[in-house]
N, C-alpha and C positions, 0 to 999 in steps of 0.2 A: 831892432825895435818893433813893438807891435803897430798895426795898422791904425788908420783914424778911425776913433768914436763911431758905432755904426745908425745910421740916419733909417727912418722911417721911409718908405719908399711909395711912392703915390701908385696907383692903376696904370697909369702912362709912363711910369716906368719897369713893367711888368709884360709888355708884350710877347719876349720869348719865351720858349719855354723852360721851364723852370729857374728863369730867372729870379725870382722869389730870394733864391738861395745866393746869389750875388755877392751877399754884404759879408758872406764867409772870406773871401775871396783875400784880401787884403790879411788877414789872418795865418800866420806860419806853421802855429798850436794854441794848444786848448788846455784850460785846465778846468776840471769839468767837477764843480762842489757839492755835496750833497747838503741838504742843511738837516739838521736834527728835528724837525720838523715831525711830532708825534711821538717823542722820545719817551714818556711817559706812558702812553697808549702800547709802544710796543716793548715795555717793563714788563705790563700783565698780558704779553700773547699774543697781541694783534698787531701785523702789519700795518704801519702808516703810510698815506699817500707818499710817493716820492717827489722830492722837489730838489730841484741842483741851481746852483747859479754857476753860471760859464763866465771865465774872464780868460785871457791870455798864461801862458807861463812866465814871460817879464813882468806881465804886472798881473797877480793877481789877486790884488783887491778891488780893480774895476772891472766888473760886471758889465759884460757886455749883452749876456745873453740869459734867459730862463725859461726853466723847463717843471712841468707839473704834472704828474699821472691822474690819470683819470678811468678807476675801478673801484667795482661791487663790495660795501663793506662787509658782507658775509663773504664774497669770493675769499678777500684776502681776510678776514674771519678763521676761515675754517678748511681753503686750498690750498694759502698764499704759496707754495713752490710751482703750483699749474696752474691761478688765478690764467685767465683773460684779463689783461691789461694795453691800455691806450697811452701815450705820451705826446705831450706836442712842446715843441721848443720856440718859443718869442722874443721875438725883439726886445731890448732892454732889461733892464735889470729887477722889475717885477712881474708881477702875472698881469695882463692886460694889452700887452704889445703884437706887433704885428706878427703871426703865424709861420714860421719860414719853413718848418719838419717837424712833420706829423707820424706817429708811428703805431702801428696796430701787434698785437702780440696774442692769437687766440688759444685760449687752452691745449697746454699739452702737457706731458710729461717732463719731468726733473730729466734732463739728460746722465743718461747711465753706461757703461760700456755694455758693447755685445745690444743693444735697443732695437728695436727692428722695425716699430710704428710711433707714431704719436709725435715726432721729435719736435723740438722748439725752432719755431717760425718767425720773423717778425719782417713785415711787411713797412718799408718805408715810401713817402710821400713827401713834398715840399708844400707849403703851407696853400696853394691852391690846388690842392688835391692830386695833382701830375705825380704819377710814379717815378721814385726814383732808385725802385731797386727791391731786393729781399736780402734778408739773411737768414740764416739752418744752420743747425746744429745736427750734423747727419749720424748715420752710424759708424760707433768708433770703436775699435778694439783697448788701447788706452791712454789715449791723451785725446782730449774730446777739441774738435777746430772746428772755429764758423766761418761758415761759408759766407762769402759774399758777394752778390752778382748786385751789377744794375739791369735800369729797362728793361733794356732788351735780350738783359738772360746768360749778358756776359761774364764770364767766371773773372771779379775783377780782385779778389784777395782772399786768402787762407788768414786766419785769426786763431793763434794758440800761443801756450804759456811755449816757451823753450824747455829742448826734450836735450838729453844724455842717450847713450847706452843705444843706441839705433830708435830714436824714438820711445823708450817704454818707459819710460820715468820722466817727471819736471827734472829740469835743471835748477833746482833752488839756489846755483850760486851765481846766476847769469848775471845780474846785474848789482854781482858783490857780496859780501856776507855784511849779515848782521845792522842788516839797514831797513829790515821787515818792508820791501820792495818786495810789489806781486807784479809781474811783468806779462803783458799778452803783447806778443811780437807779430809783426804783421809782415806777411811774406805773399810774392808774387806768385801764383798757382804753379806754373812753371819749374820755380825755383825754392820750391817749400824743404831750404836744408837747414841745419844750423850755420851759425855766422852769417846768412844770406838775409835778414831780413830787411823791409824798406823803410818799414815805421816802427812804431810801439804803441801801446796801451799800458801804463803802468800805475798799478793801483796803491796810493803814499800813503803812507803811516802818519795817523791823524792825533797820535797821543795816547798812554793810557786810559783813559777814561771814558773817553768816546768808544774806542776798540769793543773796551769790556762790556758799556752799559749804551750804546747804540750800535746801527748798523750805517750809521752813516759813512760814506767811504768820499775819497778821494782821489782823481785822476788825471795823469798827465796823458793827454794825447797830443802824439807826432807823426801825424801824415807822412806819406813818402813824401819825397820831393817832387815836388813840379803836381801836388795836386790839385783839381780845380772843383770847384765850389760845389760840387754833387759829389765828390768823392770825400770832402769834407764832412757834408752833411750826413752820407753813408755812414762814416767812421763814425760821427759822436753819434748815432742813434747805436752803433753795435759798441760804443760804449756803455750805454747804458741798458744793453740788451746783457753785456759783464757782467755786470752790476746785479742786474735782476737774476742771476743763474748763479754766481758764486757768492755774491759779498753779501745778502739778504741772510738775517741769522735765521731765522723760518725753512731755510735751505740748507742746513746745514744737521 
């Protein structure tokens, strides 16, 4: 069963660090919504802000969480696959709640094989500004995997779609056929084989029509076991750093 309803948490309940992120805690997985939000606006070409609502995988039509970008409408005008873009994720279930992960993304390049500069960065924070990590997308010969470290620099997980063939191809039947399941499998740096990974990122098929005529996606996330509330918070920011790199049509 999923965790209780998450509370608003006063200043005095905020004294450690990065305790902010707390309210994840109680939380097993995520299932991370996009809403169609600009549907219209990106008919004729233009990127619309992104906006997700978070609720659980038992239950996910309560909303426990939301998230809003915040970028230049000429960026995503006229760059949207290098835009510099901003996200920050809130308590409750509209825009206006308390800040728990804040996330920075500054221009760079569409990740390509064989890239040598420019690669995509995103810098994570908890909603009182305490670093809680970065993630890259570094140089890759062909299967492109984000890196993800916290604070202090530690290499804490590899983030890629599952590979065949030593690596050089998706595995497109990983998790089954014909279920149009996009899968980003989450493995321990260490242990970055097939069959070894801890978690998932899996991106669900939302319906013809959405597919066809928006870019809004949809996401399961499953933490390894035993994670705790910054490794959580890690994870759904490089969910939606996914999101910004493959599922965006502008990207494609």
């Amino acid at each position: 069963m999923s965790g209780p309803p998450v509370q608003m948490m006063g200043k005095e309940q905020m004294g450690g660090k990065n305790s902010v992120t707390s309210c994840l805690d109680p939380y097993p997985d995520f299932w991370v919504k996009q809403t169609r939000r600009g549907c219209c606006q990106e008919l004729m070409g233009c990127e619309a802000l992104t906006e997700f609502k978070i609720a659980t995988i038992d239950q996910p039509a309560q909303d426990i969480l939301y998230s809003i970008e915040d970028s230049d409408f000429w960026c995503r005008m006229c760059c949207a696959p290098i835009r510099p873009w901003k996200q920050t994720v809130t308590l409750g279930d509209q825009a206006g709640g308390q800040p728990i992960i804040k996330m920075d993304v500054p221009m760079a390049c569409h990740p390509s094989p064989i890239q040598c500069c420019f690669h995509k960065t995103m810098t994570i924070m908890d909603g009182n500004d305490s670093p809680l990590g970065q993630a890259e997308v570094p140089f890759f010969w062909c299967i492109p995997v984000v890196k993800l470290h916290d604070q202090t620099g530690n290499h804490k997980y590899n983030i890629h779609m599952p590979t065949c063939w030593g690596g050089l191809c998706v595995d497109c039947c990983a998790e089954g056929c014909c279920n149009c399941k996009v899968p980003f499998y989450i493995y321990k740096p260490e242990n970055d084989e097939p069959e070894q990974h801890v978690g998932k990122i899996i991106k669900m098929w939302r319906g013809l029509g959405d597919e066809l005529f928006t870019d809004a996606s949809n996401f399961q996330l499953m933490p390894p076991q035993g994670s705790d509330m910054e490794d959580k918070a890690r994870l759904l920011a490089v969910t939606m750093l996914i999101n910004s790199i493959w599922f965006e049509k502008n990207n494609n």
